[in-house]
N, C-alpha and C positions, 0 to 999 in steps of 0.2 A: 798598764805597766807603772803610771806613774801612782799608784792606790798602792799596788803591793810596794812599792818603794817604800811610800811615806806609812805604810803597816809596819815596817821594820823601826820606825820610827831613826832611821840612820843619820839621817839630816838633823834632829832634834838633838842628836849624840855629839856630832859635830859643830852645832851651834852652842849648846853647852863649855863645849871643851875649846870653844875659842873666845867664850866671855870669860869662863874661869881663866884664860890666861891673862887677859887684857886686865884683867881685876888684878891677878897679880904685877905685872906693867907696871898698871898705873898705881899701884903703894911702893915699889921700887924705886921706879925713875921719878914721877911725879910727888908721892908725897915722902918718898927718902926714908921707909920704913921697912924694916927685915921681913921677912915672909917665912913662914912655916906652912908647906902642905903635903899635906897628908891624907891619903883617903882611907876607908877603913882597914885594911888588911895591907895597905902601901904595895902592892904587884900592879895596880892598874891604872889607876887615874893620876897618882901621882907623879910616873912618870910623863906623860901624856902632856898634864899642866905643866910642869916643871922645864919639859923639853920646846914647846910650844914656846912660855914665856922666853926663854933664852934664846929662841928664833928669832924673835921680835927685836929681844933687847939687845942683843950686840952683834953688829953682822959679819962678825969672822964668824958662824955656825951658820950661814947663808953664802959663806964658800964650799966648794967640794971639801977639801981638807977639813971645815969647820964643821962640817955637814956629819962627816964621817967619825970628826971627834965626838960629837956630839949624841950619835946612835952608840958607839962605844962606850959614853960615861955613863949614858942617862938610862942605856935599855939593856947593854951586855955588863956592864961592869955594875949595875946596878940588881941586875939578878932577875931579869925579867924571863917568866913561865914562857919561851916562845911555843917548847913543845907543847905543854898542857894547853895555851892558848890555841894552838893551831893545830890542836886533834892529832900530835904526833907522837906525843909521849906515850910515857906506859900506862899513864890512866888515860890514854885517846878514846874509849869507853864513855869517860863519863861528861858528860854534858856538859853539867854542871860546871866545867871548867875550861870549857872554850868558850872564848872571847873573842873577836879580832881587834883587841885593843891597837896594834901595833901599825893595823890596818887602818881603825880610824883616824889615829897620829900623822899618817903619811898621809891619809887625804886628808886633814886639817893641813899641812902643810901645802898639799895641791892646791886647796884652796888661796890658801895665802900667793903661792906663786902666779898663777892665772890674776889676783887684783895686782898684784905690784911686781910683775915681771922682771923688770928693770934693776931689782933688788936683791937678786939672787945670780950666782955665776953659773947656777946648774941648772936643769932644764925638766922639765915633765922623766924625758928616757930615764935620765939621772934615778929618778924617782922608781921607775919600772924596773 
């Protein structure tokens, strides 16, 4: 079990997308310097880092209410593929364009709640 996990390489996905946020973090808060990111076609990664970093950095989006704003600016108001992501749309066909970006964002998040519990007002279910 634990082979085909790490063949998906998902853990590698998630480790990634919690340094890129901490890189942004730390030019933000630490070196006090504006941040542009952007990934190549801007549907995936950008919100991912974007919503992540803002997790970290101010913890009104680590309330429910903040939580909630925060899937609303970063992932619906921003225009994110859910159907194409999640095989539901009219091209749920093509491969090519399923991702579970939104999947790996929530467990980047899971992850963060499980180290610093204490930090957040909502809970694992929250999440489910």
């Amino acid at each position: 079990w634990l082979s085909a996990l790490e063949s998906t390489k998902w853990l590698q996905h998630l480790s990634v997308l919690l340094k890129s946020a901490v890189l942004v973090v730390h030019a933000v808060d630490r070196d006090q310097r504006p941040v542009l990111v952007h990934c190549s076609d801007g549907w995936d990664r950008t919100p991912q880092i974007v919503a992540l970093a803002k997790l970290l950095l101010d913890p009104y989006y680590r309330t429910t209410e903040g939580f909630q704003v925060l899937v609303e600016t970063e992932w619906l108001d921003f225009g994110h593929k859910f159907a194409d992501r999640c095989g539901h749309g009219e091209n749920s066909d093509d491969l090519n364009e399923r991702c579970p970006v939104f999947l790996q964002w929530l467990d980047c998040v899971h992850q963060l709640q499980r180290q610093f519990p204490c930090s957040f007002e909502f809970n694992e279910a929250f999440l489910v």
